[in-house]
Backbone as numpy.savetxt, mean C-alpha at the origin, in Angstrom:
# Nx Ny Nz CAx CAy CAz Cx Cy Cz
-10.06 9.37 -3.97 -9.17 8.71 -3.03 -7.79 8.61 -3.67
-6.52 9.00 -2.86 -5.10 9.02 -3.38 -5.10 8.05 -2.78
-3.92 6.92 -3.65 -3.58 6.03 -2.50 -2.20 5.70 -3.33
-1.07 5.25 -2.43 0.50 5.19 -2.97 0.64 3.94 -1.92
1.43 3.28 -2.85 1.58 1.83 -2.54 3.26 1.50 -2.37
3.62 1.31 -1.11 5.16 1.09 -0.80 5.00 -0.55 -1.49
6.26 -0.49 -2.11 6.62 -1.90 -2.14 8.12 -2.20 -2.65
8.36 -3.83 -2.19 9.77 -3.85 -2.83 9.77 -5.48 -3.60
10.26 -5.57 -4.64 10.37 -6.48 -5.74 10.56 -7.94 -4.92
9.44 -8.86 -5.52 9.62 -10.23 -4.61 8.81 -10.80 -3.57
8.06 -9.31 -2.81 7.06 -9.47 -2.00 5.90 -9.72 -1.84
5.55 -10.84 -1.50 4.52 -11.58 -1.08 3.33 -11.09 -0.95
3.25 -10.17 -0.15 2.16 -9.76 0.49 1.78 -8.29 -0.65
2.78 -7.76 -1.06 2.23 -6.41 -1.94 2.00 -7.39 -3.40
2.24 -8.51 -3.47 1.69 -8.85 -4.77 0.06 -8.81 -4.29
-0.21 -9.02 -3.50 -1.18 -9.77 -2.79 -2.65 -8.34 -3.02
-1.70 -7.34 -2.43 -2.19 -5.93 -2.32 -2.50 -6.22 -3.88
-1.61 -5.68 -4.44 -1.94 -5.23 -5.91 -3.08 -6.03 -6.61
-2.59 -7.10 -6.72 -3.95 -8.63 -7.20 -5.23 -7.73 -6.56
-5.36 -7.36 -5.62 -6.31 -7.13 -4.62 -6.90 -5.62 -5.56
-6.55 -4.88 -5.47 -6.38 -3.71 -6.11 -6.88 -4.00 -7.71
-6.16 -4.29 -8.67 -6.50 -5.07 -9.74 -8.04 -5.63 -10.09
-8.33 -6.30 -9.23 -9.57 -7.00 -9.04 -10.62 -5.90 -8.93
-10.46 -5.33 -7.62 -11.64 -4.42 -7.23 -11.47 -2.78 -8.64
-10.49 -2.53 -9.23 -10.17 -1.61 -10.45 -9.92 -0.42 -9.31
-9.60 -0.34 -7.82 -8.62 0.56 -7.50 -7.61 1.34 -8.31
-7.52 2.41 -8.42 -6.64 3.22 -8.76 -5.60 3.59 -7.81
-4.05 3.05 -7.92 -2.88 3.67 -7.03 -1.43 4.04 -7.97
-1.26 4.47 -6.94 0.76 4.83 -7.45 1.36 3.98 -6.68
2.17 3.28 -7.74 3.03 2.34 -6.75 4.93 3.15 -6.97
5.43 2.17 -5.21 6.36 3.68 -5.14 7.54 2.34 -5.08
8.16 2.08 -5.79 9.15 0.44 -5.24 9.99 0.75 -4.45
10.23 0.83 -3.30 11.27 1.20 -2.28 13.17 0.42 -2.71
12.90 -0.74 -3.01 14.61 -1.27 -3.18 15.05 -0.45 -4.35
14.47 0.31 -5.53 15.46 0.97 -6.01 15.26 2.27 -6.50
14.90 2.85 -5.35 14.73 4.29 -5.19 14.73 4.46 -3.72
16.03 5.58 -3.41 16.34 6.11 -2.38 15.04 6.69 -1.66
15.06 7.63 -2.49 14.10 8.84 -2.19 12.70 7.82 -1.64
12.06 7.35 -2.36 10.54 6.18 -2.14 11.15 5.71 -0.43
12.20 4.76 -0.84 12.27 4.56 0.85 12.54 5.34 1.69
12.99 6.06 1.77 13.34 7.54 2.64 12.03 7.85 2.73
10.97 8.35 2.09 9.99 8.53 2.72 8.88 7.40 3.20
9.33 6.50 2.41 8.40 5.24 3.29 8.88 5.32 4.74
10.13 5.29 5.12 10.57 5.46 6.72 10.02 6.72 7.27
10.01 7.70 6.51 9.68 9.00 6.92 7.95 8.93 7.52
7.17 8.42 6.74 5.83 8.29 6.92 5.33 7.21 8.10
5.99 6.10 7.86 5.31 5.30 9.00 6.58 4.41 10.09
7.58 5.38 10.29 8.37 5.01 10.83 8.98 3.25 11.11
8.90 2.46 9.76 9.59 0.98 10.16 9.49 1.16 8.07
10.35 -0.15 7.69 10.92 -0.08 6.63 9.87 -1.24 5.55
9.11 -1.79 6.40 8.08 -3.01 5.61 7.29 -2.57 4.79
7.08 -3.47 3.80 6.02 -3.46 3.13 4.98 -4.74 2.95
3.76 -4.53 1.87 3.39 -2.88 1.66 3.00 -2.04 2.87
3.18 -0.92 2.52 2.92 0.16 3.28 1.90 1.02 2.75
1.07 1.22 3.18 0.07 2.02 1.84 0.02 3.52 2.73
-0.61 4.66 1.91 -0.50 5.50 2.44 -1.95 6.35 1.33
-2.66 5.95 2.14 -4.41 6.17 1.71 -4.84 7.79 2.24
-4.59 8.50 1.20 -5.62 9.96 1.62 -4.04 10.53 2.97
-3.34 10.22 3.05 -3.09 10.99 4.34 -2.61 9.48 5.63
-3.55 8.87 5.53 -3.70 7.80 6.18 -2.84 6.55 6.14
-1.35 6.28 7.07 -0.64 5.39 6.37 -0.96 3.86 7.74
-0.74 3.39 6.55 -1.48 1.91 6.89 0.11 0.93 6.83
0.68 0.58 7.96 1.99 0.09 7.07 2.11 -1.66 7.52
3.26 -2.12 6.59 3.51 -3.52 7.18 2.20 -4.57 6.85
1.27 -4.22 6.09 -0.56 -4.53 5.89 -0.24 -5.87 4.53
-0.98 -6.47 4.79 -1.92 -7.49 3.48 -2.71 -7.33 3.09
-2.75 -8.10 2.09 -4.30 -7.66 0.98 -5.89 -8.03 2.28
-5.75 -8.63 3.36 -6.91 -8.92 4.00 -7.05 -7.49 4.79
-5.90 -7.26 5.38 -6.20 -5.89 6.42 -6.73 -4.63 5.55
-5.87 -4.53 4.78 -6.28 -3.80 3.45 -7.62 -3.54 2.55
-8.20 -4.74 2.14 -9.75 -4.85 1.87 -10.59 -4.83 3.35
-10.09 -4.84 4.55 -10.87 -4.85 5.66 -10.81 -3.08 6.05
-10.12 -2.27 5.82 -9.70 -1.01 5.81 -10.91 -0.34 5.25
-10.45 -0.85 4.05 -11.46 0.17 2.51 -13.10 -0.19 2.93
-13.26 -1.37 3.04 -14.53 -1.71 3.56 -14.86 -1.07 5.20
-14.10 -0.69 6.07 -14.43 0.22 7.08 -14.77 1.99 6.46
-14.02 2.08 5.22 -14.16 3.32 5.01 -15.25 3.16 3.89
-15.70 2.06 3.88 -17.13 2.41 2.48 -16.91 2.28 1.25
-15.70 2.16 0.99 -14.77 2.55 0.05 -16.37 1.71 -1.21
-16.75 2.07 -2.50 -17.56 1.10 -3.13 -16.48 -0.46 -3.75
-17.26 -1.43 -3.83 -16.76 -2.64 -4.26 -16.10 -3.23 -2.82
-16.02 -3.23 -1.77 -15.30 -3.28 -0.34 -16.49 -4.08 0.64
């Protein structure tokens, strides 16, 4: 499973993700959108609105999400530990 993690410094909810992530020993790339052009340019590019986190699982972008929608996701997909 690829998974790339939009986020921008300060945010609530992608701390939330990550903690989340952390816990279960998920493996991601995190992409910080406020200081990299390019990261946000394609965060807009992928799920058309600018929020985070935005995750972008296999292909699959999940955007504007919390650590609940997020563990409710992985656990729809089986994901183990979910």
């Amino acid at each position: 499973m690829n998974i790339i993690l939009y986020t921008k410094t300060g945010c609530p909810w992608c701390k939330g993700v990550k903690d989340l992530f952390a816990e279960k020993g998920v493996k991601y790339e995190e992409r910080e959108v406020r200081g990299n052009k390019a990261y946000y340019d394609e965060l807009v590019a992928k799920s058309g609105q600018n929020k985070t986190p935005t995750l972008d699982i296999d292909g699959e972008i999940i955007a504007d999400s919390d650590r609940e929608a997020v563990a409710a996701y992985l656990k729809g997909k089986e994901v183990e530990g979910f």
